[in-house]
VMD Tcl script that draws the C-alpha trace (Angstrom):
set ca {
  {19.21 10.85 -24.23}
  {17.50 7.55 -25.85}
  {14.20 9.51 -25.74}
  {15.62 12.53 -27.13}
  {17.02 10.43 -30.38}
  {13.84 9.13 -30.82}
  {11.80 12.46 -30.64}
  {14.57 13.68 -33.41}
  {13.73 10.96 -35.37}
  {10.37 11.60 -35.34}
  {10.33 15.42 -36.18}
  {12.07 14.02 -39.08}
  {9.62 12.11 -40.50}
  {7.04 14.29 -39.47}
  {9.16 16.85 -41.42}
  {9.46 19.19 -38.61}
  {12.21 21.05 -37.48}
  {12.46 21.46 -33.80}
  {9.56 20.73 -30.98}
  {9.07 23.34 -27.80}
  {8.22 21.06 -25.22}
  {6.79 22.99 -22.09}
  {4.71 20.27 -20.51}
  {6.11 19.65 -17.07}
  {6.14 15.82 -17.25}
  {7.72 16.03 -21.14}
  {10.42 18.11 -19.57}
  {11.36 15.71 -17.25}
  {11.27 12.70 -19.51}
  {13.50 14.20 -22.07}
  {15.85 16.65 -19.98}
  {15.66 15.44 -16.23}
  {14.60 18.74 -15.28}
  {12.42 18.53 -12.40}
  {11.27 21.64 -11.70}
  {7.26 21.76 -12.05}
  {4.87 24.48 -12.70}
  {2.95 26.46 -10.17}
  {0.33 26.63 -12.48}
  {-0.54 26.53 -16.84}
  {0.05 30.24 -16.63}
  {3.37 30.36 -14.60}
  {6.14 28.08 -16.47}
  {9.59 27.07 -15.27}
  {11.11 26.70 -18.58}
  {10.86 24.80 -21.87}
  {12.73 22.11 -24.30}
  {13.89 23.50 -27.64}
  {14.31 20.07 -29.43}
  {15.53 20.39 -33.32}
  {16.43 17.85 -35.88}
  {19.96 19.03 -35.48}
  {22.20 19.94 -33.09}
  {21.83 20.08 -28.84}
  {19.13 20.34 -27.28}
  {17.72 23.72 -25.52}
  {16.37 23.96 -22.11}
  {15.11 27.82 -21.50}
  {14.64 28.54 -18.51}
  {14.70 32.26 -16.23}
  {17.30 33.11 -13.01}
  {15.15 30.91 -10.56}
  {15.47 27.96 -12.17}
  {19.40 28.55 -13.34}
  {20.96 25.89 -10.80}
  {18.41 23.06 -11.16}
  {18.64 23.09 -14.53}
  {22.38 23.17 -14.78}
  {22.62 20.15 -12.70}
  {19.71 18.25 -13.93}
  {19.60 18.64 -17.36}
  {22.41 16.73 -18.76}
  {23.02 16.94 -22.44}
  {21.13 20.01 -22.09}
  {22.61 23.63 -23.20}
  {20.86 25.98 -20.69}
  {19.69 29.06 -21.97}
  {18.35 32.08 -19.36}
  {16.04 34.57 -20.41}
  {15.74 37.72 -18.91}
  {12.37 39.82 -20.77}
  {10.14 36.30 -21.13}
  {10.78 32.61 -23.00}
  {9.60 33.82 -26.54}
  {11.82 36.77 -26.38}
  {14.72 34.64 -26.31}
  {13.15 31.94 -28.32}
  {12.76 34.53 -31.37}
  {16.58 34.65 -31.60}
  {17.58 31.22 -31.19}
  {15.29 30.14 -34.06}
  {16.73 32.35 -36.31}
  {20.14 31.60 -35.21}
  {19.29 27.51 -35.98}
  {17.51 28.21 -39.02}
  {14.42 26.40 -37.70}
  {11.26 27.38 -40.18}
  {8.52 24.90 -39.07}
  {8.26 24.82 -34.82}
  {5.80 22.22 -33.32}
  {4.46 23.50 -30.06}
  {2.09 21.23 -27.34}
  {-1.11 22.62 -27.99}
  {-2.88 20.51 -25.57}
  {-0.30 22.31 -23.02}
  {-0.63 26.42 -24.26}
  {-2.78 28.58 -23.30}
  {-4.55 30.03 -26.09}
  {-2.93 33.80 -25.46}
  {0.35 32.34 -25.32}
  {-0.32 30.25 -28.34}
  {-1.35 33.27 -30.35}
  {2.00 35.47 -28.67}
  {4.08 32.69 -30.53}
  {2.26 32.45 -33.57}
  {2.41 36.50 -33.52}
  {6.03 35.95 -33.34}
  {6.70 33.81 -35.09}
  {5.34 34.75 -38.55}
  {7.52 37.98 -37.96}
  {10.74 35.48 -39.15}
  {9.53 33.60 -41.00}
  {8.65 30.61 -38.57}
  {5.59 28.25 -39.24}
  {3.97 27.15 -35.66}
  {2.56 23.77 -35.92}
  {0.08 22.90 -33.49}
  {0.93 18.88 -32.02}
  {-0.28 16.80 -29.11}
  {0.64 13.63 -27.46}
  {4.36 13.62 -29.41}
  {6.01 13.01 -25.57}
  {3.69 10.90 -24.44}
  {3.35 8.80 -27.26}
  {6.94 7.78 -26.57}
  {6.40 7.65 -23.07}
  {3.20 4.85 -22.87}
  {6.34 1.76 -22.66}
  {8.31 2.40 -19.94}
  {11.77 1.16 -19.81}
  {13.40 -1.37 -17.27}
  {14.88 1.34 -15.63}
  {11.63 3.24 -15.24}
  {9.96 0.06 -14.04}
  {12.37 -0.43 -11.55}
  {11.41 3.24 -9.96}
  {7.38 2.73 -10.72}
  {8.32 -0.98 -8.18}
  {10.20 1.01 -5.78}
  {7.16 2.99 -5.67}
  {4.45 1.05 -5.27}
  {6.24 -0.90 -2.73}
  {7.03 2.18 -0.98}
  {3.52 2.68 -0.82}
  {2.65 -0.33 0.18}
  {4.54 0.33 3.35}
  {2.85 3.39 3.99}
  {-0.70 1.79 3.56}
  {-0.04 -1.37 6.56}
  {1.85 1.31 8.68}
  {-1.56 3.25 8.62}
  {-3.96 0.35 8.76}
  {-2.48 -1.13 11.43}
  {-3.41 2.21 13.29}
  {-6.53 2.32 12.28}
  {-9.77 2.09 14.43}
  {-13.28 3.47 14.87}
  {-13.43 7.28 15.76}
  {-10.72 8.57 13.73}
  {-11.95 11.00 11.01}
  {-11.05 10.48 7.05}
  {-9.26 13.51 7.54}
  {-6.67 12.17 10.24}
  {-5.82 9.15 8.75}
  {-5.48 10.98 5.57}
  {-3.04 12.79 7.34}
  {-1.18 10.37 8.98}
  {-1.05 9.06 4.74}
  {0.78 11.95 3.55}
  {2.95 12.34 6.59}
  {4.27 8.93 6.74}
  {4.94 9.20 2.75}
  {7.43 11.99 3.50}
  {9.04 10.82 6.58}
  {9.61 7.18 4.61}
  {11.34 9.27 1.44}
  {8.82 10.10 -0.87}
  {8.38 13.56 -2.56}
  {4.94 13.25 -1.49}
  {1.38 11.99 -2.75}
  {1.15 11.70 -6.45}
  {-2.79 12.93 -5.75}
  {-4.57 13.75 -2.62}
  {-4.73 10.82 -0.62}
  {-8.61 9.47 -0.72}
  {-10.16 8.00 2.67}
  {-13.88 7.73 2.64}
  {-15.80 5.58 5.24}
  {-19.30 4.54 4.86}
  {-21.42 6.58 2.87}
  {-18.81 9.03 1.48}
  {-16.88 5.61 -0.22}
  {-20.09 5.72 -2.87}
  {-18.22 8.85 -4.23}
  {-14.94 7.33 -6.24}
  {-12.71 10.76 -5.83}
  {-14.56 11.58 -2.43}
  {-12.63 14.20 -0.06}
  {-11.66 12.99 3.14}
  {-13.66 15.02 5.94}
  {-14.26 15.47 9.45}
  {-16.69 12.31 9.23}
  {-15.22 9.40 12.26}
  {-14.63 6.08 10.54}
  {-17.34 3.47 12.06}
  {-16.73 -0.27 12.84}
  {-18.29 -2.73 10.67}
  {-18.73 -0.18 7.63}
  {-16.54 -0.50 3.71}
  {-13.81 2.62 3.60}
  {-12.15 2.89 0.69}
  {-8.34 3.78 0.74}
  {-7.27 5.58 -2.31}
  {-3.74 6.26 -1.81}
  {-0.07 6.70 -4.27}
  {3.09 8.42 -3.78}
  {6.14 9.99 -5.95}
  {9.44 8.62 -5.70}
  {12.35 9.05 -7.77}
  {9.55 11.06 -9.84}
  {7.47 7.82 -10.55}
  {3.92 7.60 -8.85}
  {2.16 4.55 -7.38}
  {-1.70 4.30 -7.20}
  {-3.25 2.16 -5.15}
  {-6.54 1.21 -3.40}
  {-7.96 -0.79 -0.81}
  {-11.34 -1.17 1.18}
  {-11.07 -2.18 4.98}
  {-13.43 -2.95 7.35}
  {-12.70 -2.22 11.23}
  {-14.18 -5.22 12.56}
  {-15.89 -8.13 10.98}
  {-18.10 -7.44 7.32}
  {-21.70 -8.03 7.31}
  {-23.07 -9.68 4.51}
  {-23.60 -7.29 2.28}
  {-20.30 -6.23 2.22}
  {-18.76 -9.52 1.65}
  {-21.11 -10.30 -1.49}
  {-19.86 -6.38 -2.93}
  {-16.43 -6.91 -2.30}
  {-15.64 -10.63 -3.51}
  {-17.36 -9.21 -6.74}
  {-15.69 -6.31 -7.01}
  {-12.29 -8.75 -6.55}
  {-13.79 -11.33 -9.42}
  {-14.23 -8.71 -11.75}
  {-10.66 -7.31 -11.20}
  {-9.11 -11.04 -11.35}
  {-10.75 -11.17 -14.52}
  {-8.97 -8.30 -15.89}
  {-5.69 -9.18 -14.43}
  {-5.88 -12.19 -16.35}
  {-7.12 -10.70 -19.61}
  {-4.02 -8.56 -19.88}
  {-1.13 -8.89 -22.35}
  {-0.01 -7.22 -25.68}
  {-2.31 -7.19 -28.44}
  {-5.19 -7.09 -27.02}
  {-6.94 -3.19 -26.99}
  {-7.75 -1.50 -23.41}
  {-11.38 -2.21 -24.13}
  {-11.21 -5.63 -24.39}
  {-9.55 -5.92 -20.44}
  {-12.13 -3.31 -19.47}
  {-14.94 -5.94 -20.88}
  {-13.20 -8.70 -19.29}
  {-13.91 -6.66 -15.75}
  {-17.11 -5.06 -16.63}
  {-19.18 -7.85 -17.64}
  {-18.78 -9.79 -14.20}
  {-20.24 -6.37 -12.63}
  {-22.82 -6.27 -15.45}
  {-23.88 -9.81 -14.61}
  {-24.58 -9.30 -11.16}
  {-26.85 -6.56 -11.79}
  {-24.42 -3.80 -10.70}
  {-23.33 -2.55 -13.94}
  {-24.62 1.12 -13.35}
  {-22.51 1.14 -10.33}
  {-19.46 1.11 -12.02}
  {-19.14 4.31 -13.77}
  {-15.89 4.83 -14.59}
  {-12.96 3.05 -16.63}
  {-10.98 -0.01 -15.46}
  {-7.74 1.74 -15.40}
  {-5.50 4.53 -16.44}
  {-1.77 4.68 -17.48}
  {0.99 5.38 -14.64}
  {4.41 7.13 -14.59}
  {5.96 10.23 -14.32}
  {2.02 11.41 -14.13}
  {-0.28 9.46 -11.68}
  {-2.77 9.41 -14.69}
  {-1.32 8.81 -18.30}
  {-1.72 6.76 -21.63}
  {-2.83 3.79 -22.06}
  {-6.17 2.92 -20.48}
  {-8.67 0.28 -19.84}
  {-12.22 1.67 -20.94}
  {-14.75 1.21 -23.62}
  {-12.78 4.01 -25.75}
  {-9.42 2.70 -25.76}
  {-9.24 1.20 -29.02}
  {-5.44 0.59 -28.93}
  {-3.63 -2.64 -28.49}
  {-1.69 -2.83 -25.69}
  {1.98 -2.97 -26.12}
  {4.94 -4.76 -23.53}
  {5.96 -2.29 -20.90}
  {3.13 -0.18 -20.25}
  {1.91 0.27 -17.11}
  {-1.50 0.50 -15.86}
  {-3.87 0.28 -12.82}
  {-6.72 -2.55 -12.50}
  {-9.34 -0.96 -10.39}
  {-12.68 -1.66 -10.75}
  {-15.36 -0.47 -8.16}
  {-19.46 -0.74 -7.23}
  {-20.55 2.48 -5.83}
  {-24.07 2.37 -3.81}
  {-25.61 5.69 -2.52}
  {-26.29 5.93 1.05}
  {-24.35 2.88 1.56}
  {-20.75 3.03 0.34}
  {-18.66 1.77 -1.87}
  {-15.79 -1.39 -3.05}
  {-13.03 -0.69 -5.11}
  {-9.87 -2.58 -5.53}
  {-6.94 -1.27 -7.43}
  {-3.27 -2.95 -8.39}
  {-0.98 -1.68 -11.04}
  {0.42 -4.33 -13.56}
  {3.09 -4.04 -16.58}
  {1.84 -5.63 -19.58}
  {4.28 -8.54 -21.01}
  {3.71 -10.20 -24.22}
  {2.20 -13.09 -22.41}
  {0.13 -11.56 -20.17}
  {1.44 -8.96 -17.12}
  {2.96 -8.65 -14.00}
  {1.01 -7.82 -11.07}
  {3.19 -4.66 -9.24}
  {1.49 -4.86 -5.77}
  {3.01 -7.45 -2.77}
  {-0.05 -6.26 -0.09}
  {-2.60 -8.70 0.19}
  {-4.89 -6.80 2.76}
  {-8.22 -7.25 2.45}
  {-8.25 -8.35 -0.72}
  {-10.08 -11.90 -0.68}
  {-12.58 -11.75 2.05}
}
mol new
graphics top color blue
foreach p $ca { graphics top sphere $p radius 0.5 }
foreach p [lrange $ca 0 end-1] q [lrange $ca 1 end] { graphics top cylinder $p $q radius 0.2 }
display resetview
């Protein structure tokens, strides 16, 4: 309920009166509900969080039992003819006159259903983003603890599959055999569709494994994570089945500078841009700078992809407990592609590298 105290405190100053939280991820944090949503259009509930008093979770019959169990400190509320239907009565009831919703979470007919409703009490809706996951970017010793067990979990996964790996399998199989293995070992399942691209196909950084049979001597790029405990892991590696030409050896121990460079250029105070330089500019250097397209890294949690991150945009200093991936890549057309990834916390000194596996990683 820490979380909850401190989203209280910060309606206050914010001079707001309660929050609806319906964002699947925000749910969790706050409530320990875990029930997701099918889809933006088909919820399994929201948070009613006010100033004053307990917490809401609303919620319909399906959902009833979970929520009962899971949400401790929680009142559970069911509603029978839709969420805003019983939502109109319980902010009369409270007294609540100015409601922040997640905008960046509504669909625009359901945002304009509440706004319709409420203006016929006397409610102001006030449009907010990012309130959860503001609080959610320094992850707590506890939630650490769960984003280790995960990472090591899938770390397991990853040698259990390499070790079976060998020319003539497709992408698709040992995908597979990925997501499988995750499940049999305890995990909830991938936190994103496991990525295994061989040759050519690794040139595309969110390629789709395929029917395409991995080849000896040729870069394939593992991009693989799991949930556990509701925390994700991310990790990547590149293999080679049999021994790397030349080529590959020169891609690779630069893509590996480039992320030693930003592993070392972590620690509070210093913004996400600054570690994505630290990377970049070794890939720049080498003439490969228009090969690596995309950020250094990304935030990781209850989402596989969350605040902070590591790219030219990310103004922000970096703050003790956050948790984010190093992963920088070169991506070559018709040839392939390198990228390495590890997940670190960030420390006031500097970070702590998450990831044990060593595979592949200095050729």
């Amino acid at each position: 309920m820490d979380a909850v105290k401190r989203l209280k405190k910060n309606l206050q100053n914010r001079k707001l009166d309660a929050l609806l939280v319906s964002q699947p991820d925000n749910r969790r944090y706050l409530s320990g509900f875990k029930a997701g949503d099918m889809n933006i259009a088909e919820s399994s509930g929201a948070l009613l969080v006010a100033r004053r008093g307990q917490p809401l979770l609303l919620t319909d019959f399906r959902y009833q039992l979970e929520a009962e169990a899971e949400a401790v400190g929680f009142e559970v509320l069911v509603y029978k003819r839709g969420m805003l239907d019983l939502l109109k009565g319980v902010l009369s009831d409270r007294g609540i006159k100015r409601l922040a919703f997640e905008s960046h979470y509504f669909l625009h007919r359901t945002a304009g259903k509440l706004e319709e409703m409420t203006r016929k009490i006397g409610v102001e809706p006030v449009a907010t983003s990012g309130l959860i996951e503001r609080l959610r970017l320094c992850k707590s010793s506890v939630e650490i603890d769960r984003i280790r067990a995960s990472v090591l979990l899938n770390e397991q996964v990853f040698q259990e599959v390499f070790r079976e790996l060998k020319p003539g399998m497709t992408e698709r199989q040992v995908a597979i055999k990925i997501e499988t293995l995750m499940r049999e070992k305890g995990a909830a399942g991938p936190s994103f569709e496991s990525i295994v691209a061989g040759g050519p196909n690794g040139a595309r950084p969110h390629a789709v494994p395929g029917d395409r049979p991995l080849k000896k001597g040729e870069p394939i790029v593992i991009d693989m994570g799991l949930v556990l405990a509701g925390y994700c892991s991310d990790m990547t590696r590149t293999v080679v089945l049999g021994e790397p030409d030349a080529k590959t050896r020169k891609i690779f121990r630069l893509v590996r500078q480039a992320q030693k460079a930003g592993i070392k250029a972590v620690r509070a105070g210093v913004t996400g841009a600054e570690v994505d330089r630290a990377a970049r500019q070794i890939i720049e250097q080498a003439g490969y700078g228009a090969q690596f397209g995309h950020g250094l890294g990304h935030g990781v949690g209850l989402a596989v992809h969350e605040g902070p991150a590591f790219s030219s945009r990310y103004k922000k200093k970096l703050r003790a407990g956050m948790v984010v991936t190093v992963e920088p890549g070169i991506y070559l057309p018709d040839w392939g592609g390198v990228r390495l990834e590890n997940m670190v916390v960030v420390t006031e000194q500097g970070c702590e590298v998450l990831n044990t596996d060593t595979t592949f990683l200095d050729l």
